[in-house]
Every structure is written in C-alpha cells, then in structure tokens.
C-alpha positions as CSV (number, residue, x, y, z in Angstrom):
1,X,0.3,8.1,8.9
2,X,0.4,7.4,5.0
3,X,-2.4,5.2,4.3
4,X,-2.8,3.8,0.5
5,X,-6.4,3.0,-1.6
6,X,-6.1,0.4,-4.4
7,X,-9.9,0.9,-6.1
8,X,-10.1,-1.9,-8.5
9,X,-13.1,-0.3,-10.8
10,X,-15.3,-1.3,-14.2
11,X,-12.8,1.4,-16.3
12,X,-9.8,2.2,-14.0
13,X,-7.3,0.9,-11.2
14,X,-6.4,3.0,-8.9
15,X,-4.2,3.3,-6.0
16,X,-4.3,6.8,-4.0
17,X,-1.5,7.5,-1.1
18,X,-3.3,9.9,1.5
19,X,-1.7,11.5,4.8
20,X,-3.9,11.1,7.9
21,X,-4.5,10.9,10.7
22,X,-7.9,10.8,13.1
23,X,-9.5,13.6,13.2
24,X,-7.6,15.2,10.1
25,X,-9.2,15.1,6.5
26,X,-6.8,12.9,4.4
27,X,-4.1,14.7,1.5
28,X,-4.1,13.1,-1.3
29,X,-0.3,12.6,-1.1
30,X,0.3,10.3,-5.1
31,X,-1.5,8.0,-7.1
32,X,-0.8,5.8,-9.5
33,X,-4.0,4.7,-12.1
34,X,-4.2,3.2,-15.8
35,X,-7.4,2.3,-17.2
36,X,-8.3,-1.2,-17.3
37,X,-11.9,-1.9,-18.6
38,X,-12.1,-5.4,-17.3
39,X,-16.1,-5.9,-18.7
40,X,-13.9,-5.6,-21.8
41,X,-12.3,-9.1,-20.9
42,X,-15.3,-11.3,-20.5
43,X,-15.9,-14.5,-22.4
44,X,-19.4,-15.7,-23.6
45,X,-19.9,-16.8,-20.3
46,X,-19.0,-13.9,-18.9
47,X,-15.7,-15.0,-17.1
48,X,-12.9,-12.4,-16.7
49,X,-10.6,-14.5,-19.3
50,X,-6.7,-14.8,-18.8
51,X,-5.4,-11.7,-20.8
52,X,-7.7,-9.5,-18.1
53,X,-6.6,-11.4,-15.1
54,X,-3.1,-11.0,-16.1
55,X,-3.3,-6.8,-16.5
56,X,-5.3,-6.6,-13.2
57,X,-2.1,-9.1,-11.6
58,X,0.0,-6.9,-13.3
59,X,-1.3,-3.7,-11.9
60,X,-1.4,-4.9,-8.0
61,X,1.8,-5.7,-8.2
62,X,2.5,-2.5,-9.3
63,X,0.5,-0.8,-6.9
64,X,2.0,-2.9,-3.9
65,X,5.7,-2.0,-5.0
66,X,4.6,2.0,-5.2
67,X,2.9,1.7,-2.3
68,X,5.5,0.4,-0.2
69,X,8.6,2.6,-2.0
70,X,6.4,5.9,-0.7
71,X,6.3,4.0,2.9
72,X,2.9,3.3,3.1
73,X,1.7,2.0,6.2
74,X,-1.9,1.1,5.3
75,X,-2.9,-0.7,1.9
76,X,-6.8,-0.6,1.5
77,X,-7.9,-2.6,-1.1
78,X,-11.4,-3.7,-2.8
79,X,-12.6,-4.4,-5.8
80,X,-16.7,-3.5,-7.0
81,X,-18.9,-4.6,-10.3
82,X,-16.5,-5.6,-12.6
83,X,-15.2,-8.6,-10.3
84,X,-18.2,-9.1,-8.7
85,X,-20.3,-9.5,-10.9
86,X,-17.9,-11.8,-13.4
87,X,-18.9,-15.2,-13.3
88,X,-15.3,-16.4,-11.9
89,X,-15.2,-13.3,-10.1
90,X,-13.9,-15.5,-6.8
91,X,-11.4,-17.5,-9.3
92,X,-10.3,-14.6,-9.9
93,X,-9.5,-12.9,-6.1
94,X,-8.2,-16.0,-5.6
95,X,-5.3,-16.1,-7.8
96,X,-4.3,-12.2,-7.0
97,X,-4.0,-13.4,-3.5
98,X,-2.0,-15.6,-5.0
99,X,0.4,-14.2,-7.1
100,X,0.0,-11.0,-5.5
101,X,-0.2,-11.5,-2.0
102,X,-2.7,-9.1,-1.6
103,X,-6.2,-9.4,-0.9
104,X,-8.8,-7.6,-2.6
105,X,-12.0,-6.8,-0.8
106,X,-15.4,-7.1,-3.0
107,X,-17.7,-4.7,-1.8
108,X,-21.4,-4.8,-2.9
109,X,-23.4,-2.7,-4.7
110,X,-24.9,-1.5,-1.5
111,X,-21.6,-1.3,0.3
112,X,-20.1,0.6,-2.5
113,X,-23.3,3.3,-1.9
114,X,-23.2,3.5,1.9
115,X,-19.1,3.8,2.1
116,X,-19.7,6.5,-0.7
117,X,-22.4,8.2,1.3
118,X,-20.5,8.5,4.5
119,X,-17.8,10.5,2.2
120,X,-20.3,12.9,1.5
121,X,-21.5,13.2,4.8
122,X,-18.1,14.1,6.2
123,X,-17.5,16.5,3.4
124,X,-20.8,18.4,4.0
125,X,-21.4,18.1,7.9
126,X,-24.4,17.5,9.6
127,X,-25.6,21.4,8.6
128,X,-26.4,19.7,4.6
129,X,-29.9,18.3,6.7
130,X,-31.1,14.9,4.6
131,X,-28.8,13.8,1.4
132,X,-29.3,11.6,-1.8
133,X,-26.1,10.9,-2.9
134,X,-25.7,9.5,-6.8
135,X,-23.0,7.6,-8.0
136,X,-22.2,6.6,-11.5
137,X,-19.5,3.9,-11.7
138,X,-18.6,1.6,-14.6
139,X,-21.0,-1.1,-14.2
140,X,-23.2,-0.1,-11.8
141,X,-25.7,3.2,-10.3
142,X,-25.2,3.5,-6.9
143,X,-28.0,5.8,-4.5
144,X,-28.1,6.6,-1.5
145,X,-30.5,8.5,1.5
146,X,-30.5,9.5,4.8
147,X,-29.7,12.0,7.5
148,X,-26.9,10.4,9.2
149,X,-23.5,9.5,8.8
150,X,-24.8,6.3,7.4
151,X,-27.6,6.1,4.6
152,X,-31.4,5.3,5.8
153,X,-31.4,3.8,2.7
154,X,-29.0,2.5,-0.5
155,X,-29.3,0.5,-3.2
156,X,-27.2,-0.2,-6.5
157,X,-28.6,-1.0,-10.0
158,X,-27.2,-2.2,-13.1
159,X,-26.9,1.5,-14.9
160,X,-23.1,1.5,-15.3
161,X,-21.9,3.7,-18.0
162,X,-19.5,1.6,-19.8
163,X,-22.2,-1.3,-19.1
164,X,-24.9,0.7,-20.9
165,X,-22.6,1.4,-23.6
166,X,-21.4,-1.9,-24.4
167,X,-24.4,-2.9,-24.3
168,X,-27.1,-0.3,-26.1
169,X,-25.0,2.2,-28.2
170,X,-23.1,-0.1,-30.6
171,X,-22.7,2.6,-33.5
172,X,-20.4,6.0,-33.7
173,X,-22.1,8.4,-33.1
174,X,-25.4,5.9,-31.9
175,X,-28.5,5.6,-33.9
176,X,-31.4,8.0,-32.7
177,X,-33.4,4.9,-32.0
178,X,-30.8,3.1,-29.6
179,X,-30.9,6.1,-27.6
180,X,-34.5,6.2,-27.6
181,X,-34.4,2.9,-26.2
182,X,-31.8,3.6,-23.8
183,X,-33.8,6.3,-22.2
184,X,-36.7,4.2,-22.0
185,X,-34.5,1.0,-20.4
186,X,-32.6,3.5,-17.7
187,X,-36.1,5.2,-16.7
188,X,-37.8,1.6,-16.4
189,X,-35.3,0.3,-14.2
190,X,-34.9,3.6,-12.2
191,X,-38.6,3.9,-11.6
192,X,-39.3,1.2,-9.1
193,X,-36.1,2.4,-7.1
194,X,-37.3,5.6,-6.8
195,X,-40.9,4.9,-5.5
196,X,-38.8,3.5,-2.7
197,X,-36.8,6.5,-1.9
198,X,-39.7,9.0,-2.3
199,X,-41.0,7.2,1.2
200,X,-38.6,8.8,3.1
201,X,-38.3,11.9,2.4
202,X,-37.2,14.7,0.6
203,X,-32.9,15.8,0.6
204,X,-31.9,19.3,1.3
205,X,-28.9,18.2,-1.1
206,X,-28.3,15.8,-4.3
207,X,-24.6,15.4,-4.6
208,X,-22.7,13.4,-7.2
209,X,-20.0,11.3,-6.2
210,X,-18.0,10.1,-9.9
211,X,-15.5,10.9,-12.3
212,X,-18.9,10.7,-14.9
213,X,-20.4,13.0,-13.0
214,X,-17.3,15.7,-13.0
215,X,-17.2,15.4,-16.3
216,X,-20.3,16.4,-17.5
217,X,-20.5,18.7,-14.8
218,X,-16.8,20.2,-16.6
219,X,-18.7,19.9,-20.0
220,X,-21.9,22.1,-18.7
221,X,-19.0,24.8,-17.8
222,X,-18.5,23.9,-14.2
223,X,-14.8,24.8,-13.0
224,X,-12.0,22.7,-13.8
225,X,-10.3,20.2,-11.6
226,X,-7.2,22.4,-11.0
227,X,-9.2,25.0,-9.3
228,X,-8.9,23.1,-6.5
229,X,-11.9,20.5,-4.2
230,X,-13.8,23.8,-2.6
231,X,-14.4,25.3,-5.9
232,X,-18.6,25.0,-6.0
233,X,-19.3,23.3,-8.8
234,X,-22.6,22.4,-10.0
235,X,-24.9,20.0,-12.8
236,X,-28.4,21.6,-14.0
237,X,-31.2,19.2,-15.5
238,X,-31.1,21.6,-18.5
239,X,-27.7,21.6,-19.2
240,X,-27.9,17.8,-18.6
241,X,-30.9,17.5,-21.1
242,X,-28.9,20.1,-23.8
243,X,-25.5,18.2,-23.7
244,X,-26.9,15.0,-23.7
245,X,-28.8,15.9,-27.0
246,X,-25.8,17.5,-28.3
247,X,-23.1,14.4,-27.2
248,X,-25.6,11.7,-29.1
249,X,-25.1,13.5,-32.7
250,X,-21.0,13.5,-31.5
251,X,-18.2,10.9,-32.4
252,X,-16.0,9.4,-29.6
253,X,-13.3,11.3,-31.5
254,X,-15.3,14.3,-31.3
255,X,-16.0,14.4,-27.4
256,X,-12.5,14.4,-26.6
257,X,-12.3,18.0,-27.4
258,X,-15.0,18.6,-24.9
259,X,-13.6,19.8,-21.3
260,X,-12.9,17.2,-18.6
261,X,-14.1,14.2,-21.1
262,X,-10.7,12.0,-20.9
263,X,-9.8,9.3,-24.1
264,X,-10.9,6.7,-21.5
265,X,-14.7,8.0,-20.9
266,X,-15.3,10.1,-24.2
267,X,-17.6,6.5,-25.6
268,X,-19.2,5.9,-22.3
269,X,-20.4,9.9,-21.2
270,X,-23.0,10.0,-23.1
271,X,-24.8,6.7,-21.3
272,X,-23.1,8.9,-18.4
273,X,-25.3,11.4,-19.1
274,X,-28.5,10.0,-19.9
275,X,-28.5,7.9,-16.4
276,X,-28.0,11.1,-14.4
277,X,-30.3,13.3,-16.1
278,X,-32.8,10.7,-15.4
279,X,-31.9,10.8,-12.1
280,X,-32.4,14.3,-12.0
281,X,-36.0,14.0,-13.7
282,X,-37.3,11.2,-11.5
283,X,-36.3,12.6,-8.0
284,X,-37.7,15.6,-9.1
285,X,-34.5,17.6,-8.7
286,X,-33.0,20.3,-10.6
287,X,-29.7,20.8,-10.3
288,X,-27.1,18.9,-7.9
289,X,-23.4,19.2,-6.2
290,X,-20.5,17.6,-7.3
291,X,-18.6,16.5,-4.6
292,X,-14.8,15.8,-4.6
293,X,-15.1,12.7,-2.1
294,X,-16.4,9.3,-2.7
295,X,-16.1,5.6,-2.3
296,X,-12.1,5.9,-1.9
297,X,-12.3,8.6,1.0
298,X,-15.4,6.8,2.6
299,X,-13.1,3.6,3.4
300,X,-10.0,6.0,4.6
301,X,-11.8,7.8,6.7
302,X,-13.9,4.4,7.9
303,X,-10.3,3.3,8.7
304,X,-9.0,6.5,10.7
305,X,-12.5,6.0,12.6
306,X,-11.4,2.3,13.5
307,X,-7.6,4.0,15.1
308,X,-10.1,5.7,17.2
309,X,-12.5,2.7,18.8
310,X,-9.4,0.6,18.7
311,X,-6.8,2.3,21.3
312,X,-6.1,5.5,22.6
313,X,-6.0,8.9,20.7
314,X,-3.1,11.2,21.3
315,X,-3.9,14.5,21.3
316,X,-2.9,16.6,18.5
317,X,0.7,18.2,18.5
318,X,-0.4,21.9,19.0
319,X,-2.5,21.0,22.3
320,X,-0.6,21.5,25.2
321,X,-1.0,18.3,27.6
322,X,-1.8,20.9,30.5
323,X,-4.9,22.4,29.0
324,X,-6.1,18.7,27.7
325,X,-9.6,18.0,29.2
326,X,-10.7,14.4,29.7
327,X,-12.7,13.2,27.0
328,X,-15.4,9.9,27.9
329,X,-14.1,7.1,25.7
330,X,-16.0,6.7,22.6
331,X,-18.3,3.8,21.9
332,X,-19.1,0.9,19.5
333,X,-20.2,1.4,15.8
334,X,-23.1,3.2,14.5
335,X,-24.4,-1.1,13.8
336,X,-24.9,-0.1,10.4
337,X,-24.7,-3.3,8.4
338,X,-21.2,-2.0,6.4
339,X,-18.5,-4.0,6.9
340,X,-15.3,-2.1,8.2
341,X,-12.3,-1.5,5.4
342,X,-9.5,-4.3,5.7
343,X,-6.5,-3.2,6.1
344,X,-3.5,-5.2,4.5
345,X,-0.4,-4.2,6.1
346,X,2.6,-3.5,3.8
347,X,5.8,-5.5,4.6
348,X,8.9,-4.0,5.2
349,X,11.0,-7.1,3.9
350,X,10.4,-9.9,1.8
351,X,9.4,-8.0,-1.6
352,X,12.4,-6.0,-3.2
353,X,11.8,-2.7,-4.3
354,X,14.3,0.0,-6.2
C-alpha cells in the first residue's frame, strides 16, 4: 500500500509517499517539501499571524492534492513545536481542518522523541543493546533511552536550532560573546536532563535522528546523501568542537559552500552544532551514528504495526500457502503511553485533481 507523511516542522513541510506493507521496511516512493519557518510568523504575543497560517493552508492543500494524484491510500499527518507551542496553536488546527479538510495531529515533545526512538530501534534491531537517540528539530531537542522498542525514558527541551538562533545569534557572523553565552545557556538547560538519564544506564549506541545532525555530520566529511541510507556515516566530538569554532567566524553566505549545509539551515547549523556537541560532552560520548530514520518512519511503521493488531495478515506473495505454518495471533500494544498515528483517509471523489 502507498501510505503518505505530511510532517508539519519549525523550518520545513513535508509530505513523503512510502510503499509498505507489514513486515516490509517502507520506500520512500516521492515527496513534496518547501521550507516554511513558521517561528518566523509569530506576533508579539507569539501567535502564528495570518500571512503564516495562510502558507501552511496553502501547503496542505498542496500536499492532499499530490497525495491523492500518486493514489495514496494513507495520509499521516502531525504537526510538532512550531504549532504547539504558538499561542493560537489550536486556532490554528482548527482552521486547516477547516479549509483543508485535513487534520493535523500535534504530537508532544515527548511523543515526537519516543515515535523517533522506535525508528531507530527498527533500523538497528535488538543486536544495538541500550540506545540514546538525539534529535535536533527546529524548535525543540528531543532525547531519548532505553532497550526496547519503546524508550525507558524521553524528554524534549527547548534547544531548537532555528529557536536558538532567532533568539541568541542576532549578528552575521555572531559576536564571540553571544556564542559564549549560547554555550553556557544550552549546557545549563542540558545539565539537569542529563543527571536523569545517567540513572539508567549507559547506551551501546548514540544515534542522531535530523537533517542538523546529517549536515554537520556531511560537513565533518561523512558520506553524502546520494550514497545511499546503509552508507556508515558518523559525527566525532572533535570534529564537532573544530567545525563549530570554525562555522562561528563564518557568514550565512559563507556556509552555504560547505557540504550538505542547504540555503534553508546555513543561519541555524551553527546553534545546530553547538547543541549536539554538548550533547556529546555531557553524556560523555565521543562520537555517534547518524541514522537515516526518524520521526516520519516511526509513525509509518507505528501504522503498518496497527494493520497487524487490527485484522489478519496475509502471507507474503513468495510463500506458498502449503508450507504456511500457523502463527498464534499477536497481542495488544507494548502500553507505552504514545498515542497511535491517525490515519486520514484520502477520498477518491469530492476534491478535483489534474
């Protein structure tokens, strides 16, 4: 089945068509994406104001009419920080359910971090032993712990990248001092957090789960995206430490000639950077895995797991029904407190699409 993703972020929207099925990993099949930094929209009072709603209308209703001319037969969609977070933030669903019909999702920070953890989990298998999975988004860190499919343990914190930006590096390039006090904010906030996560043990594996993370991980000479998802790639603390050093005395013009640093992130890596190589420092870790999965492949494959518990599975095409051996039905959710994806079917009439 073709099942579609519409990721309303802090910098981009983002609808991925995947092909799936249970027990299959999903192919990314198209996309359709344009940044949209809706923290860039907020009023005094920090309300989303008309001009943002109207490009984030605008974009579902493009997403809906792509999804349905591919014959999509599944439309995911949520929404994290940036409408959350907004003071009108359920205005706001409201009136894209409106004029959209479609409804958006809002996920919290910890949802967001557990969805994005059982991505990672999949990808690596149960052989990876204990993961802390890190997540830099827009507006928001996300972290995550724990052995199973589902975390032990997640928690999100206000560390975004375009947040920190907007909000601490005002010049181009930034002041020495501002990033001085950046570093101190991010390691002040990050220090009670990880206390917590320090009490339950140690990870075998630190994977990073963003397009932030990719891209320094691109800058620090990692391999590029078209090499293809089981290309290892990996982030050292060092190279973390040099580059972030080396991005602070760089213009926004100038970091677009580094590799993998897009004109939408080229302001916002370097608050990118200083997060994660504080994350690195504080859990005591040095060096991580980038991981091509995250929150949008956690809420596919949630959804191929709910095919399963809700009816029968047919076996695969290549087994022959003679040699299929009875399998005990399966049983209830893990009762992990994550709230299955909603799925929005697409309708065949109504809308018209060319």
């Amino acid at each position: 089945m073709r099942l579609g993703v519409l990721d309303i972020g802090s910098n981009t929207v983002h609808l991925l068509l995947v092909d799936a099925h249970p027990g299959a990993r999903p192919v990314a099949f198209a996309s359709h994406k344009r940044p949209l930094s809706l923290v860039q929209f907020l009023d005094a009072d920090g309300n989303i104001n008309d001009a943002g709603q109207h490009e984030l209308i605008e974009f579902v209703l493009e997403a809906w009419e792509f999804a349905a001319r591919h014959k999509a037969e599944d439309l995911l969609a949520f929404c994290t920080s940036a409408i959350r977070e907004a003071t009108n933030g359920a205005e706001v669903l409201a009136r894209v359910k409106h004029e959209t019909t479609v409804t958006l999702q809002e996920l919290t920070g910890r949802e967001e971090a557990s969805m994005t953890f059982f991505a990672v989990r999949r990808w690596y298998g149960w052989g990876a032993g204990p993961i802390l999975d890190l997540d830099i988004g827009g507006g928001s860190f996300e972290m995550a712990f724990g052995q199973d499919e589902l975390p032990e343990y997640a928690v999100s914190v206000p560390l975004g990248a375009s947040r920190l930006t907007r909000d601490w590096l005002h010049n181009d390039p930034p002041s020495a001092k501002s990033v001085k006090e950046l570093r101190k904010y991010i390691r002040h906030t990050l220090k009670p957090v990880v206390r917590e996560f320090k009490h339950l043990g140690r990870a075998n594996l630190v994977a990073g789960t963003s397009k932030t993370f990719r891209s320094l991980a691109r800058i620090a000479g990692a391999a590029p995206s078209g090499a293809g998802p089981y290309v290892k790639r990996e982030l050292h603390a060092t190279d973390l430490g040099l580059w972030a050093q080396r991005i602070s005395a760089m213009t926004v013009e100038d970091r677009l000639y580094l590799p993998g640093v897009s004109d939408a992130r080229a302001r916002q890596i370097l608050a990118g950077a200083l997060v994660a190589e504080a994350a690195l420092e504080m859990f005591e870790f040095p060096s991580m895995e980038i991981c091509p999965w995250a929150l949008r492949e956690g809420l596919i494959l949630r959804r191929l797991d709910q095919l399963i518990f809700d009816g029968p599975l047919d076996p695969a095409p290549h087994v022959g029904l003679g040699s299929a051996v009875p399998v005990p039905g399966v049983g209830a959710s893990t009762g992990a407190s994550v709230p299955a994806a909603v799925s929005i079917p697409i309708p065949t009439a109504g809308r018209q699409v060319n």
